[in-house]
C-alpha positions in Angstrom: -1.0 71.0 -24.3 -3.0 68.2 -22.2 -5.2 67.4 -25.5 -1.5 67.1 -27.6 0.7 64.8 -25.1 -2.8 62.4 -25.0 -3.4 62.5 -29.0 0.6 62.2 -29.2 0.2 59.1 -26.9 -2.8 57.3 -28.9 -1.0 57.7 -31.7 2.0 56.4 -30.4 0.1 53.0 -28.8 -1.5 52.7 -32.7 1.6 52.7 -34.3 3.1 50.0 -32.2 -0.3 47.9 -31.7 -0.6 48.3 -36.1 3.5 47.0 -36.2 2.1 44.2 -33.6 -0.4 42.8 -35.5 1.4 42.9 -38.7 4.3 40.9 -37.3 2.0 38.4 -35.8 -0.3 38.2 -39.0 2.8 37.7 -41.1 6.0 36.1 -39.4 3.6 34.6 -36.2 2.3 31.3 -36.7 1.7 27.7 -35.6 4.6 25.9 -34.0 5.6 22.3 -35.2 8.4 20.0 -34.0 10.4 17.9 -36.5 13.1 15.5 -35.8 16.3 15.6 -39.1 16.1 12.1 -41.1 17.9 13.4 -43.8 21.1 15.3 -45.2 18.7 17.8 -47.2 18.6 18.6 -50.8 22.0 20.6 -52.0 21.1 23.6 -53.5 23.6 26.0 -55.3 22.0 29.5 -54.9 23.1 32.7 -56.2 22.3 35.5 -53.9 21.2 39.0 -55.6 24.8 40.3 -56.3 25.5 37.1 -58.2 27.7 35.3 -55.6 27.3 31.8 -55.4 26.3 30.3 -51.8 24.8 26.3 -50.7 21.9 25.9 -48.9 20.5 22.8 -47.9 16.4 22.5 -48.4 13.9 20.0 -46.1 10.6 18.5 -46.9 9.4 16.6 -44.0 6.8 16.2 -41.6 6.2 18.3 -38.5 3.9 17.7 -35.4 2.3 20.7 -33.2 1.9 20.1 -29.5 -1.2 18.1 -30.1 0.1 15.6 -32.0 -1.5 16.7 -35.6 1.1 16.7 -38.5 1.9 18.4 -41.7 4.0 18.4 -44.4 6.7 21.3 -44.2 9.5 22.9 -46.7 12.2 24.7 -45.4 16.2 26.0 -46.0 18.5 25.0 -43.2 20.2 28.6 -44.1 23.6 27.1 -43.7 26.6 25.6 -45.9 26.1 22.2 -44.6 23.2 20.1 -43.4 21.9 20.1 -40.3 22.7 17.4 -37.7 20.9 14.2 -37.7 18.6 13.6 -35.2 18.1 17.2 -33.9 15.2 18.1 -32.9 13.5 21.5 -34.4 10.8 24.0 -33.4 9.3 25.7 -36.4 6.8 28.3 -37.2 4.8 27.6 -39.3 2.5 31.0 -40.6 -0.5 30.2 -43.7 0.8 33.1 -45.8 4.3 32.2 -45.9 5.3 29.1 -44.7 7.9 28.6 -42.3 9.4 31.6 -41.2 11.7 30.3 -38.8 13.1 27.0 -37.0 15.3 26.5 -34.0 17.0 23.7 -32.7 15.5 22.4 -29.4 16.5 19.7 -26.9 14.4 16.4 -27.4 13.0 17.1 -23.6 11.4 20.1 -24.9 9.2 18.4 -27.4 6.0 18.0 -26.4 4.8 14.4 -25.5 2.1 14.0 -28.4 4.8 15.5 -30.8 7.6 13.1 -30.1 5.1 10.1 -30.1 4.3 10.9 -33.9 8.2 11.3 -34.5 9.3 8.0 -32.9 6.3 6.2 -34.9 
């Protein structure tokens, strides 16, 4: 019974460490700050049952905490653009792209970041 609840456990701490690591590997990534300069491109979507949504796409350049920069695409995921000015956090993973973004206050950019933003 001993031998069962510890193999039951190790397999248990696998399953979680494997789901871990694939979250990391494929939705984990770098993240980049970006300030909105623009309304977006104006796409009409259809979504897989046919209805029609807008989405509003972004390709501009973001900044990780050290100051380096790259060139990013992403969907603002809502009907309208997103506000001028704001500042987002995004992650950026190689396999994918960017997986995610979040607004963020301007006093939680980092310094080298917002330098390259304000250039």
């Amino acid at each position: 019974m001993k031998k069962f609840i510890i193999g039951l456990l190790v397999l248990i701490v696998l399953v979680f460490g494997g789901l871990k690591i694939y979250e990391v590997t494929n939705y984990g990534g770098t993240a980049y700050y970006t300030q909105i300069v623009n309304d977006g491109k104006k796409l009409n979507e259809k979504d897989d049952n046919g209805n029609a949504f807008i989405d509003y796409q972004y390709n501009q350049k973001g900044y990780d905490e050290s100051g380096n920069g790259i060139q990013l695409e992403f969907n603002g995921h809502k009907t309208r653009p997103l506000k001028r000015n704001a500042y987002l956090k995004l992650t950026y993973n190689d396999k994918k792209g960017v997986t995610s973004w979040e607004a963020v206050p301007k006093k939680d950019v980092p310094k080298a970041a917002l330098a390259k933003l304000n250039e």
